[in-house]
Backbone bond lengths (Angstrom), bond angles and torsions (degrees), N, CA, C in turn:
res aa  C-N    CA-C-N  psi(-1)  N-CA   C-N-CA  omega(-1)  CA-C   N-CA-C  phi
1 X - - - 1.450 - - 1.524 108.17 -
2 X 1.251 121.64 124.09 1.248 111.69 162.74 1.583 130.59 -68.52
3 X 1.409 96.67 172.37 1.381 106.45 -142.12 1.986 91.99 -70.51
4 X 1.378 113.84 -42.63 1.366 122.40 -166.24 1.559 101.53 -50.81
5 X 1.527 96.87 -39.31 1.745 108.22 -161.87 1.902 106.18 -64.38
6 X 1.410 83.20 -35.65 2.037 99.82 -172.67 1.577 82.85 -54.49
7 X 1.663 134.64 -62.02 0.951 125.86 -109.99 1.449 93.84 -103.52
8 X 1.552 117.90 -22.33 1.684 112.59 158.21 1.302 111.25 -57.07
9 X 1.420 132.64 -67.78 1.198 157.14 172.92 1.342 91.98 -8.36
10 X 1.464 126.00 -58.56 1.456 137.79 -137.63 1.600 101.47 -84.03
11 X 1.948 104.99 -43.68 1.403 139.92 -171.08 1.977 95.94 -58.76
12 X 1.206 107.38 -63.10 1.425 123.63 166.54 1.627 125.45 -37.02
13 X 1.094 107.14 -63.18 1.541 129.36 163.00 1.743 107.72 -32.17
14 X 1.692 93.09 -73.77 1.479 103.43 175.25 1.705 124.48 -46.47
15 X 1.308 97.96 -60.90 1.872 94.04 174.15 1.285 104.54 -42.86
16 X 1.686 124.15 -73.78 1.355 108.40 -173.37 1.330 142.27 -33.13
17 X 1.069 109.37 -28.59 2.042 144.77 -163.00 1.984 77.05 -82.85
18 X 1.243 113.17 -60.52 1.535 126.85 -155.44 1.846 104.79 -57.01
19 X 1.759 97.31 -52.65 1.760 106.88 -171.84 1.472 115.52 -86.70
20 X 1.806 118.12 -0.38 1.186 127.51 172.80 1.676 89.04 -68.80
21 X 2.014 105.98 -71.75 1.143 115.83 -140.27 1.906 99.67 -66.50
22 X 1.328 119.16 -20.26 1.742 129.07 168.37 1.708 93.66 -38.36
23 X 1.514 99.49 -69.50 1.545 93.20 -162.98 1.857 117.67 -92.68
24 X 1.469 114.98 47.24 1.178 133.94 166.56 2.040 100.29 38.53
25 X 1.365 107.81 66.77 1.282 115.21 177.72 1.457 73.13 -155.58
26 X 2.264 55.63 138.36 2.016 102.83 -165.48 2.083 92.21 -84.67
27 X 1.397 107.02 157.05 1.472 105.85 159.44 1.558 126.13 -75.78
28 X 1.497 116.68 21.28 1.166 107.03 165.22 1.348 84.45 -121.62
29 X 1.282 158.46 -10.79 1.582 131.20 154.36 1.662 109.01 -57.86
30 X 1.432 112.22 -35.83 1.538 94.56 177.49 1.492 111.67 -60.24
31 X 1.571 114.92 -57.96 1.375 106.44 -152.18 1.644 95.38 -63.84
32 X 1.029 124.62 -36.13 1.757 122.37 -165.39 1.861 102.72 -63.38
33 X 1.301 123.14 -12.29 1.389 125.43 168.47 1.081 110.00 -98.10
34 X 1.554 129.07 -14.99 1.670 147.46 175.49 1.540 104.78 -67.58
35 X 1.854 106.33 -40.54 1.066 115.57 -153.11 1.713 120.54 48.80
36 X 1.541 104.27 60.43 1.551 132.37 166.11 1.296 117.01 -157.49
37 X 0.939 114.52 149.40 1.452 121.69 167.96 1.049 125.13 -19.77
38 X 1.908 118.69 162.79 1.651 102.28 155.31 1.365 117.05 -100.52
39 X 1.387 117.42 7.83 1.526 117.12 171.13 1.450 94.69 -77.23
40 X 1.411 115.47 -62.31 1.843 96.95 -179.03 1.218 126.51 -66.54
41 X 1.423 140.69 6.16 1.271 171.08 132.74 1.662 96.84 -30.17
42 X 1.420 97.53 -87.12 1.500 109.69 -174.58 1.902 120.17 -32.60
43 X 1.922 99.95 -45.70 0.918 132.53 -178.49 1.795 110.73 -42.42
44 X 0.863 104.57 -65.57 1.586 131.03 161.62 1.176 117.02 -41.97
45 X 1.621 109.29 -43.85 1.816 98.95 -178.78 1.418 121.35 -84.38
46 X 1.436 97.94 -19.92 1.643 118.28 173.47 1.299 117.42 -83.89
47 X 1.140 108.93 -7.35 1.918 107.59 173.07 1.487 114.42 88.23
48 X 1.210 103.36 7.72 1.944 103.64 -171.62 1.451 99.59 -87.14
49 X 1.226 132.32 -39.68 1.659 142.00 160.08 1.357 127.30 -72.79
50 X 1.854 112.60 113.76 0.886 97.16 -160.62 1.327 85.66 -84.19
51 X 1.604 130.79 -162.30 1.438 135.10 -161.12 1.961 98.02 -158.34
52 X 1.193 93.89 141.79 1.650 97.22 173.61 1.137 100.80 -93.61
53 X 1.277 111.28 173.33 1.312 138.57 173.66 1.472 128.77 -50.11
54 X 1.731 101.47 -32.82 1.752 109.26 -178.70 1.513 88.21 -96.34
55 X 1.202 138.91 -14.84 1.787 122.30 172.35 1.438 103.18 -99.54
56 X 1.526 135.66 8.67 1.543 133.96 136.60 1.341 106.51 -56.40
57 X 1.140 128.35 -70.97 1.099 147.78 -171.25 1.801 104.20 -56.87
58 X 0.859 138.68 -78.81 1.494 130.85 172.66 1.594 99.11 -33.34
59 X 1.410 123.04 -52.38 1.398 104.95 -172.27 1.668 138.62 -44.70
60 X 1.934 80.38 -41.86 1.297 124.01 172.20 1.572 114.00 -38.14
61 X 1.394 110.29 -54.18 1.481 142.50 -137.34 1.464 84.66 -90.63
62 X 1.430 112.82 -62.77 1.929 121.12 -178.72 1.463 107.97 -59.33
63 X 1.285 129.75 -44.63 1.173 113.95 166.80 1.376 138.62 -72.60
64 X 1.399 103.10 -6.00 1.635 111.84 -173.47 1.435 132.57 72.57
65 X 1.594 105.96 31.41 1.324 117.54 176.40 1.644 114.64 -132.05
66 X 1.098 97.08 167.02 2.119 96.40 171.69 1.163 83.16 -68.99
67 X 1.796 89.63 158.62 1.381 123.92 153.04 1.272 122.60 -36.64
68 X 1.400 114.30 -60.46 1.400 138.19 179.53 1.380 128.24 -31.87
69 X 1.769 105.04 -45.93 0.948 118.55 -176.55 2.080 122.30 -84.17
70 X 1.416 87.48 4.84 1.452 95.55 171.37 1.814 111.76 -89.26
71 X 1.853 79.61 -27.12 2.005 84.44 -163.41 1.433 95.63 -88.19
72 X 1.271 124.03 -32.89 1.802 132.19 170.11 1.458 143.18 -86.41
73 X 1.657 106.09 36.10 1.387 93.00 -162.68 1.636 134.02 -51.80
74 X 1.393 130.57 167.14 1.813 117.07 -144.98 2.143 70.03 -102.33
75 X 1.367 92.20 148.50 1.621 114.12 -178.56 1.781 100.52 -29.89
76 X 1.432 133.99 -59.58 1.365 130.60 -166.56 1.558 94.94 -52.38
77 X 0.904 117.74 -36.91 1.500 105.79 -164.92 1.129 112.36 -77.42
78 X 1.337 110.89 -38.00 2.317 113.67 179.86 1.107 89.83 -54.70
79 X 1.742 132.28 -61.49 1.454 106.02 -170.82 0.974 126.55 -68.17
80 X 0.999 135.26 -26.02 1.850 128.80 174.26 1.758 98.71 -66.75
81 X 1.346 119.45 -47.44 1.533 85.03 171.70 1.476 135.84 -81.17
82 X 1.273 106.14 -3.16 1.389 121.90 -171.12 1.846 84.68 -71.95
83 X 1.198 108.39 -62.78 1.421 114.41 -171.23 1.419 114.15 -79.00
84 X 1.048 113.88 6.65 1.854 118.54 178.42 1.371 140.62 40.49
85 X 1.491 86.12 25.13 1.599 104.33 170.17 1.580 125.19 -111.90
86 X 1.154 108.98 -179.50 1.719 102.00 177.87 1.824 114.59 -90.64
């Protein structure tokens, strides 16, 4: 995999990790609405799993946002993850 691809992948990972922890849901309420684990849960937030498109979309769905907004975060947000703070 290239390195750019890891490093969206990674970018992706993070928002999700970011709009779970916004709305104070644990990673075993996600995966138990995933219907998976929270080791493969975890998997996902850390970027080691890649994820299709219909488990974007379920993610999407549990958190209460478009899709979109996992694959697009709005400029404040690249920098806070770029810079890894809140």
């Amino acid at each position: 995999m290239s390195n750019k691809l890891n490093v969206k992948i990674k970018a992706i990972a993070a928002i999700i990790r970011k709009k779970r922890e916004e709305r104070n849901y644990t990673q075993e309420y996600l995966a138990y609405k995933l219907n998976i684990s929270q080791n493969a849960y975890s998997k996902i937030e850390l970027g080691y799993t890649k994820i299709t498109v219909e488990r974007l979309f379920q993610i999407a769905e549990v958190l209460e946002i478009n899709a979109a907004d996992l694959l697009n975060p709005d400029p404040t947000e690249k920098a806070t993850l770029r810079n890894g703070t809140d």
